[in-house]
N, C-alpha and C positions, 0 to 999 in steps of 0.2 A: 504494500500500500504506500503510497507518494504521500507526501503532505498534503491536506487539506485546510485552504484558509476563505475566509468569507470575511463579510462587512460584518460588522456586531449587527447594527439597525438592521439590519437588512434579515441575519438570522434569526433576529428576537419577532420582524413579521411574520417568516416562516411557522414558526415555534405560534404564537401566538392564534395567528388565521388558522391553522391547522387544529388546535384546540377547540374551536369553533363552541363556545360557550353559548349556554343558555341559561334561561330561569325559570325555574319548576317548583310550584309552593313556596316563592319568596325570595327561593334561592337559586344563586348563581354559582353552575357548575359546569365544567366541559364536560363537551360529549368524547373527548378524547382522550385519555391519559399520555398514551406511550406512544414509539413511532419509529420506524427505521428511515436514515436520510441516506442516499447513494449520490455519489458525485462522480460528474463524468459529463465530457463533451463541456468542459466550462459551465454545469451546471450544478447544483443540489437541489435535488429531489425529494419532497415525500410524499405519500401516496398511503392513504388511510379511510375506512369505513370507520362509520360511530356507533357506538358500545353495541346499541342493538345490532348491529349488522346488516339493515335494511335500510332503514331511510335516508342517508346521504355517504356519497362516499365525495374526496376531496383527492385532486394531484397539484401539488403545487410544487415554485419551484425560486430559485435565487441564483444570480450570480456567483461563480466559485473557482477552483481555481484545485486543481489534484485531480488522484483516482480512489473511488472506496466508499468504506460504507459504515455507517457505525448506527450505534441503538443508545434512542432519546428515554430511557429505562422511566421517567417524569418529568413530564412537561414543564411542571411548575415547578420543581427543582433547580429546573437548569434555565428559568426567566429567571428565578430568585438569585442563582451565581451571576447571571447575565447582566442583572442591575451593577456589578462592580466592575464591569470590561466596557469597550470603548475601542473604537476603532477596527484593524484589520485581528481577526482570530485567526488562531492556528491551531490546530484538532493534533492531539495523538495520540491513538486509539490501540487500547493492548485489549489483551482477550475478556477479561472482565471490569476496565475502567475507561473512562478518558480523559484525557488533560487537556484544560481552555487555556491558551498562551495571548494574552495582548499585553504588549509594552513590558511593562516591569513584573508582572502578575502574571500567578496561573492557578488554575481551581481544578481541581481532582475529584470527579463524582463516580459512580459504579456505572457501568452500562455495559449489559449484554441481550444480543436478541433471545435469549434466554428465558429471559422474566416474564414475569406475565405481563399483557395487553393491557390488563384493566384488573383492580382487584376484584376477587371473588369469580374467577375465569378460569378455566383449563385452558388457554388458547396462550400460547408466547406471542413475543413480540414479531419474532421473524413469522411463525403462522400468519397469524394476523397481518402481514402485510402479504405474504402470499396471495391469501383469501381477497386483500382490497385492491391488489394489480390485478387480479382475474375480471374481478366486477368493471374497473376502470378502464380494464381494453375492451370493452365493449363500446367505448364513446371516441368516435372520431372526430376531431376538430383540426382545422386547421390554424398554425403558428399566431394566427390573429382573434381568434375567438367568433368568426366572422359566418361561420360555416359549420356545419356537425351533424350527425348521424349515429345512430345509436344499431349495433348488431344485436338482432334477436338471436337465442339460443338455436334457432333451425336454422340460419345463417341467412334471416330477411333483414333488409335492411330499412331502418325505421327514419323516418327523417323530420324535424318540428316542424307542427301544424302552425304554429307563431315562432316571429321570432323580430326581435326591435335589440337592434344595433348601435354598440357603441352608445351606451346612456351615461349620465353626470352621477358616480357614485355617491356625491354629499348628497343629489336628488332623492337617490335611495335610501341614504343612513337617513333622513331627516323623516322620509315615507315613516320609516318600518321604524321608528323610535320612538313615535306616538304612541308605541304599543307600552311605553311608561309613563304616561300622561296619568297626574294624578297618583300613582304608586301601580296602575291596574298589572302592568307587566304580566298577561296571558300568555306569549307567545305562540300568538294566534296572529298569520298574516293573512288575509286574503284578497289576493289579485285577480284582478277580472278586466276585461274590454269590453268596451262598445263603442256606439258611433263615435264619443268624443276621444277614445284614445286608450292609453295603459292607467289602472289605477291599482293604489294601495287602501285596504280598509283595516283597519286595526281596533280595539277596545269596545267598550261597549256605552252605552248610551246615559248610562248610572253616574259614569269618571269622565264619559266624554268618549266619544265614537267617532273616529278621523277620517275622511276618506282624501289622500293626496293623488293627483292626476301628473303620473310620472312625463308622458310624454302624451301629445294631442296630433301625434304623427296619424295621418288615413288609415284604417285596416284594411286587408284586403284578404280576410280568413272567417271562420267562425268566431262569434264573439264563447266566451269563457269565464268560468269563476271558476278558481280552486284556491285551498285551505291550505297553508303550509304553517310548521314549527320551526324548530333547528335554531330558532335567536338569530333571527334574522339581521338584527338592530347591530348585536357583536360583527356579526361578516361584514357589513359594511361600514362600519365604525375603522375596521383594517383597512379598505380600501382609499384610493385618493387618486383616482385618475377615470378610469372609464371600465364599462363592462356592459357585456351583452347578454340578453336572457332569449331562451329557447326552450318553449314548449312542445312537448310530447306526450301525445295521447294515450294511453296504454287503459281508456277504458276499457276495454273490449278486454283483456285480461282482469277485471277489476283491479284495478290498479292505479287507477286515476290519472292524474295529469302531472307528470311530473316535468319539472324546472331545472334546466342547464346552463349555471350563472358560467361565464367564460371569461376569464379575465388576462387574454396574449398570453405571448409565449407558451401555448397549450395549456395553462394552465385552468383548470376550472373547480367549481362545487355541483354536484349533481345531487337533487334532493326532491325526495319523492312527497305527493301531497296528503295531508291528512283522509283516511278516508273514511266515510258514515256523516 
């Protein structure tokens, strides 16, 4: 394995987006714990489904610089070391630890794909990303987020019945954060079209019930409503440049309509809709 070195900011987004937090009875918790990050091609990679192992999985990616691979054994371990580093990291990874090197400093925490995924799990770390690159190569997009197709298990290929291009991510965090208006924090999103455009509805009517009109671009599809979770509010609260959504219909397997946030460099969140 060669050296691996990354931006601190840069991996603390990584680490962070990939945790993909939410709030459930009050509290705020990831749907992530652990993760394995592979570097290669000038890039680092991670690539993770959330606890339950159905409703979204996540490939994301950062600027890098080496070849290899190492295990994020806690997420929130290794923000809390990350709060004292600063600048360019440098990763060196033995069979059960690794060492954060920037400037004068270096932090030594445990990490093997060994561990478990999540407590209370028979699934390891390396499992578990097995199991979330299988789900993951099912979704083709191209380098820009612009384009994408999803492979059914018969090998049809599925492609979004909507999709709106390149949107203002603060439009979104601001949409999907109403859902704390007044303390209600349901995370409960639900996005729909019609003639005037893309909208967000969130909260309820007791705390205040929002509806934000993301984009008043023409359609030219089925109009739609579906229900989504996953702390929507946190993913875009990561974000700060642009991203594209794509829907796909998977009624017909009861399965509803699931959401293909894309954000370049292949990177995206695939998250499936509340259903009942």
């Amino acid at each position: 394995m060669s050296d691996i070195t990354t931006d601190c900011e840069s991996f603390i987004w990584l680490l962070s987006l990939s945790q993909r937090k939410q709030t459930i009875g009050g509290k705020v918790s990831p749907q992530v714990h652990s993760l394995m990050v592979n570097v290669s091609s000038g890039r680092m990679t991670a690539c993770s489904l959330v606890k339950d192992g159905l409703s979204s999985v996540s490939l994301l990616s950062i600027p890098a610089a080496g070849e290899g691979s190492f295990a994020i054994s806690d997420i929130d371990s290794f923000l809390g070391a990350l709060k004292y580093h600063g600048g360019l990291l440098k990763f060196i990874v033995k069979p059960d630890r690794i060492t954060i090197k920037s400037n004068n400093k270096q932090t030594t925490l445990t990490s093997s794909d060994k561990a478990l995924a999540f407590p209370h799990t028979a699934s390891s770390i390396g499992e578990w990303e097995r199991k979330s690159i299988l789900i993951a190569s099912k979704i083709n997009i191209d380098s820009e987020g612009k384009k994408a197709s999803y492979e059914l298990s018969n090998g049809e290929i599925r492609k979004p019945f909507a999709s709106w291009i390149g949107l203002d991510t603060t439009t979104l965090y601001e949409a999907f954060r109403c859902d704390s208006m007044n303390s209600q924090k349901l995370n409960l999103y639900t996005i729909h079209s019609d003639e005037q455009g893309l909208h967000v509805e969130v909260g309820k009517e007791l705390k205040g019930k929002t509806t934000t009109t993301i984009t008043s671009s023409p359609i030219h599809h089925e109009m739609f409503s579906a229900t989504y979770q996953g702390g929507l509010e946190y993913l875009f609260a990561n974000l700060n440049s642009e991203a594209s959504l794509h829907f796909f219909d998977f009624r017909a397997e009861q399965q509803g309509i699931r959401m293909l946030i894309t954000l370049g460099n292949a990177d995206f969140i695939f998250q499936a809709s509340v259903l009942g």
